[in-house]
C-alpha positions as CSV (number, residue, x, y, z in Angstrom):
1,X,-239.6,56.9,-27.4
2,X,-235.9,57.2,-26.8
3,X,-234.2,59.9,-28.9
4,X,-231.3,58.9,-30.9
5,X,-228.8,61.1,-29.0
6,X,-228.9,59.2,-25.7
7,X,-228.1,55.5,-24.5
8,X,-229.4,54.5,-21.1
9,X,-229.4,51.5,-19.1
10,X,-231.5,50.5,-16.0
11,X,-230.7,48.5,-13.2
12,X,-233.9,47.2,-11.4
13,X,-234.3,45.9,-8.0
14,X,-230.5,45.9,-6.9
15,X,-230.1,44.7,-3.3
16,X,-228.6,48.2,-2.4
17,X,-230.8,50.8,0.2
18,X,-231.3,54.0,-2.8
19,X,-230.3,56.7,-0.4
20,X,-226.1,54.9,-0.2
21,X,-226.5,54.6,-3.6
22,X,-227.0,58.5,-4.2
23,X,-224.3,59.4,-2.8
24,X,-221.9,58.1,-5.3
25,X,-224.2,59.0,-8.3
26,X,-224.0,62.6,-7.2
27,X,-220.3,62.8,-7.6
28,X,-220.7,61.4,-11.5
29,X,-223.7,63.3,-12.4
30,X,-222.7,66.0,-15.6
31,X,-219.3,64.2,-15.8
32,X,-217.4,62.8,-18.9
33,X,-217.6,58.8,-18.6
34,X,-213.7,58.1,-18.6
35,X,-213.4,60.7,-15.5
36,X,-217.1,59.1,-14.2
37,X,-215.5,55.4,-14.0
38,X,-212.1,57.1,-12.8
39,X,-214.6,58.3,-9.6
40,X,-216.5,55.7,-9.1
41,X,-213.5,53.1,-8.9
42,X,-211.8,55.5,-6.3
43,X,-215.1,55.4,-4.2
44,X,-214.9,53.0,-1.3
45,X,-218.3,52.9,-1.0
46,X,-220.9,49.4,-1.9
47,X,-222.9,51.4,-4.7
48,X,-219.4,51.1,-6.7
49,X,-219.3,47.9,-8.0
50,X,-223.1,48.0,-9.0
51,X,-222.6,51.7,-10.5
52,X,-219.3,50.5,-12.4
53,X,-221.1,47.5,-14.2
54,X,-224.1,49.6,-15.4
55,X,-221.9,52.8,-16.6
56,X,-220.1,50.5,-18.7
57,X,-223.9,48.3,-19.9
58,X,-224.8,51.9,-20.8
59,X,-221.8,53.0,-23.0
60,X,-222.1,49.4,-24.3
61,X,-225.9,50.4,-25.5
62,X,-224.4,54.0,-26.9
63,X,-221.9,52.2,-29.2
64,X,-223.7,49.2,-30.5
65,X,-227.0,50.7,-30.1
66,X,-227.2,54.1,-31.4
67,X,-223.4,54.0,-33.1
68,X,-221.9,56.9,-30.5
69,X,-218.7,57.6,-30.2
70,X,-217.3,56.8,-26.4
71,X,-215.1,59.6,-26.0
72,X,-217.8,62.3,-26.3
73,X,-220.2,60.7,-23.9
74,X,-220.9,62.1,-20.6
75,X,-223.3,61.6,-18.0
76,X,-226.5,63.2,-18.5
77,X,-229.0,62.0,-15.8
78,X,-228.3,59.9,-12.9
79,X,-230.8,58.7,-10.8
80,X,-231.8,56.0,-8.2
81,X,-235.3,55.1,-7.2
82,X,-237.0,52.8,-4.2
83,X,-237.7,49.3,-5.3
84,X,-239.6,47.1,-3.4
85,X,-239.0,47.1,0.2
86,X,-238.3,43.6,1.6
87,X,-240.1,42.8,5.0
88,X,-238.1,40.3,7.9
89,X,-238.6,40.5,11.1
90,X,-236.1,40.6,13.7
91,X,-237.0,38.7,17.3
92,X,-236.7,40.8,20.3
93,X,-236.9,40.8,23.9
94,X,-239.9,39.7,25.8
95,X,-241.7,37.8,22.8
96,X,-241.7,41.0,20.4
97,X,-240.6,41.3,17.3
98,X,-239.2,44.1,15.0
99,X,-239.6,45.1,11.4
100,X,-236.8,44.9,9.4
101,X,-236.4,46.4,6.0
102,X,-234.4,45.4,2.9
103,X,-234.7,47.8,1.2
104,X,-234.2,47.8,-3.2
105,X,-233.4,50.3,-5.9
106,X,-233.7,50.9,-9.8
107,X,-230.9,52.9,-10.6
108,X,-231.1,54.8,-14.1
109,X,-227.9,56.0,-16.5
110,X,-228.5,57.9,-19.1
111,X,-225.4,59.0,-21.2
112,X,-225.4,61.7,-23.8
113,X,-222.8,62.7,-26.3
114,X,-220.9,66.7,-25.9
């Protein structure tokens, strides 16, 4: 059961390899969300614009969900985990062929208040 003192949202199976989207979740981990979106809009990096939409889904869920107040969140947990890996294949010289892999992630927000 989710305790009454968090809000979290969950994006599942985005099109985004998990290990470039770490990188931007480490710089927002334990930060307040107003300096966390600050960060992540200054972050040239393809993780952004997926980590921007679910920071806000997740302070949407602390408001309306759980009645928290937006200028005492921060965020608690951050995390991004492999999804399901999709499998093309890549024709290469002398009738062989290479794996290629797409790979996914479920990235996790969970916001807390101070």
């Amino acid at each position: 059961m989710e305790a009454k003192n968090e809000a979290k949202a969950v994006l599942r199976y985005a099109r985004i390899s998990p290990r470039k989207v770490k990188i931007v979740i480490d710089l927002i981990r334990n930060k307040s969300v107003a300096e966390a979106i600050g960060i992540i809009n200054n972050t040239q990096k393809a993780a952004s614009e997926y980590l921007i939409k679910l920071l806000n889904s997740a302070v949407a869920n602390a408001v309306n969900n759980n009645g928290m107040d937006p200028e005492k969140l921060y965020v608690a947990e951050t995390y991004a985990n492999a999804g399901p890996i999709l499998k093309r294949i890549m024709p290469r010289a002398q009738g062989r062929a290479f794996r290629i892999r797409k790979r996914t992630s479920h990235i996790t927000i969970v916001l807390k208040e101070r």
